[in-house]
C-alpha positions, 0 to 999 in steps of 0.5 A: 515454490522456491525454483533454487531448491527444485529439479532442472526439469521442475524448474524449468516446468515452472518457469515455462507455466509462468511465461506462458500465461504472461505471454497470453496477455496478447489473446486473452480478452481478460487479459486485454480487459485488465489493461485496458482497465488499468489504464483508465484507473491509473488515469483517474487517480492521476486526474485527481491529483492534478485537480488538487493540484499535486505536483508529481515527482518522476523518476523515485527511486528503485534501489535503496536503503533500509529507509525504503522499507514499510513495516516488514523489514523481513520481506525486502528484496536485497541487492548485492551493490557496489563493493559489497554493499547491501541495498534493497528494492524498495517497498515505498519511497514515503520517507523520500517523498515526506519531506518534499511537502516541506519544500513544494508549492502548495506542499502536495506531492504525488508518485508512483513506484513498483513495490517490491515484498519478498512474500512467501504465499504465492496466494490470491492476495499477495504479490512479489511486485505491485504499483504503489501510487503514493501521496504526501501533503501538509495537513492532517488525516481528515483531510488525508481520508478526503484525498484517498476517497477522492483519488479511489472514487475518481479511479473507479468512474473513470474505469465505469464510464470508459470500461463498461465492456471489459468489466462485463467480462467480470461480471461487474455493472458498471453503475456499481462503480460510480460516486463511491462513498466510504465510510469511516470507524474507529479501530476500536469501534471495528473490534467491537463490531467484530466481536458481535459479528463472529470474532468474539476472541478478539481484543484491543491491540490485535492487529485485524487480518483478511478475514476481519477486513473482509466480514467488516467490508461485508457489514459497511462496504468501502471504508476507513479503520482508523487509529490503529493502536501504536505497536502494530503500525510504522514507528513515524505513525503520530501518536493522538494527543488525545489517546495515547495508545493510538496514532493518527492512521488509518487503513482502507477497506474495500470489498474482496480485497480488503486493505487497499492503502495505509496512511497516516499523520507523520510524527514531525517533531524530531527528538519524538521521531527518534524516541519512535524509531529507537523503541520500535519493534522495526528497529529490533528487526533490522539490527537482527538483519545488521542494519543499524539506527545510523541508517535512518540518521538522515531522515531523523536529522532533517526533523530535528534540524528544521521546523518541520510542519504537520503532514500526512500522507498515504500508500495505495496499493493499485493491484488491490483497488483493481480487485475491487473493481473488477470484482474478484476474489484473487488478485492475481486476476487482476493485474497486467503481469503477475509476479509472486513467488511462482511466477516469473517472466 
């Protein structure tokens, strides 16, 4: 529901619906429940990465340039900057934070953001603002998967042993939530299970939606798709050298929520950075949007100009680890303050 193209009365109807279920967070115990599980999964995921020792950079950027866009560049949220210049509210700040591993101690490096998707379903699964906890590292996507487990499974105990009265709310057992344990599968070999398990149309190269994630959840529980086929995936995604026609990715799968973080290995050689970006169907979009390949030449220049290591790194999506820990089918349950499309403080 768009307020610009609605009554004053509609409108202002609208606006009061939203402001009077955020102002409730103080009397729903839900509510309460949710923060207070918020909290400790937020703990949880940070506790990891200082066990790991990765070294979090504060203060990340929340105006930006096209560089802080994911793979939609049609859901970014722009800004009128200074002298008329078009910026945005960013959707990650990956390409930032990758080359820090290239400089830190230890190459690990972790943050978060609000994440910001101009999102046009204002539905159970969507929102327009979400925490983004991301990571970067020198190494490759085995070890990358390992991190994430780590940084989801740690989050989920620390909900389980210190909020076992508020998941009771949701009607979740605590137990259910501790040591999880995540499968791994192929992209291909999830096409395959698929087609034997209601989705015979499906073929290689599809990319897999909600419904697909959430049969998939069904038959494995938590998981990893990995290697994803190259067209539908982040142009610095690193093609296998194995099978061309994937890149070293993978997306995690939970239950209700399906896709909950994207990662992958980072392209790190520069002349076939640029040869990405320049065939990317990314690149097509924003030039439609009057942007220009000019806009990435710093990120591209730096691979090109220094001996770049292998690394990887990951984005998790917060508010969909919070569905799945409390169990619900509509995310928009799930979080402290819901902002989407028809909702607004």
């Amino acid at each position: 529901m768009d307020t610009n193209t609605l009554t004053p009365t509609v409108a202002a109807a609208t606006l009061t619906s939203a402001k009077v279920q955020n102002r409730n967070l103080s009397t729903d115990p839900k509510r309460m429940a949710v923060i207070k599980v918020w909290d400790a999964m937020m703990r949880g995921a940070r506790k990891y990465c200082e066990q790991e020792g990765f070294v979090t950079i504060h203060n990340m950027p929340h105006i930006v340039g096209v560089t802080g866009a994911c793979e939609n560049t049609d859901t970014l949220f722009t800004l009128d900057w200074y002298d008329g210049k078009k910026m945005f509210l960013p959707q990650s700040n990956q390409l930032y934070i990758e080359m820090l591993t290239q400089a830190v101690e230890g190459g690990r490096v972790c943050g978060e953001i609000q994440s910001f998707r101009k999102e046009l379903n204002a539905d159970n699964r969507r929102l327009a603002q979400f925490t983004l906890f991301e990571i970067e590292h020198l190494g490759d996507l085995d070890e990358l998967l390992g991190h994430l487990a780590g940084i989801v499974r740690t989050a989920a105990n620390e909900v389980a042993t210190k909020c076992a009265k508020e998941l009771a709310l949701f009607g979740r057992d605590a137990s259910e939530l501790l040591d999880l344990t995540f499968k791994r599968m192929t992209y291909e070999a999830a096409v395959e299970l698929l087609k034997e398990n209601g989705f015979p149309e499906l073929v290689f190269g599809d990319d897999l939606g909600a419904t697909h994630e959430g049969r998939l959840t069904e038959l494995m529980g938590p998981m990893f798709v990995t290697h994803y086929p190259e067209e539908i995936k982040f142009f610095n995604m690193r093609t296998n050298d194995d099978d061309p026609r994937v890149v070293n990715s993978s997306d995690l799968l939970l239950p209700l929520s399906g896709e909950s973080a994207g990662s992958a290995e980072r392209e790190f050689d520069g002349a076939k950075l640029r040869e990405k970006l320049q065939k990317s169907s990314m690149l097509e979009g924003l030039i439609r949007q009057g942007m220009k390949l000019e806009d990435f030449e710093w990120y591209l220049s730096f691979h090109e100009e220094h001996d770049v290591k292998l690394h990887s790194g990951a984005g998790v999506g917060m508010a969909r680890v919070a569905q799945f820990i409390l169990g619900q089918t509509d995310i928009r349950e799930c979080v402290p303050f819901l902002i989407n499309r028809d909702n607004v403080i």
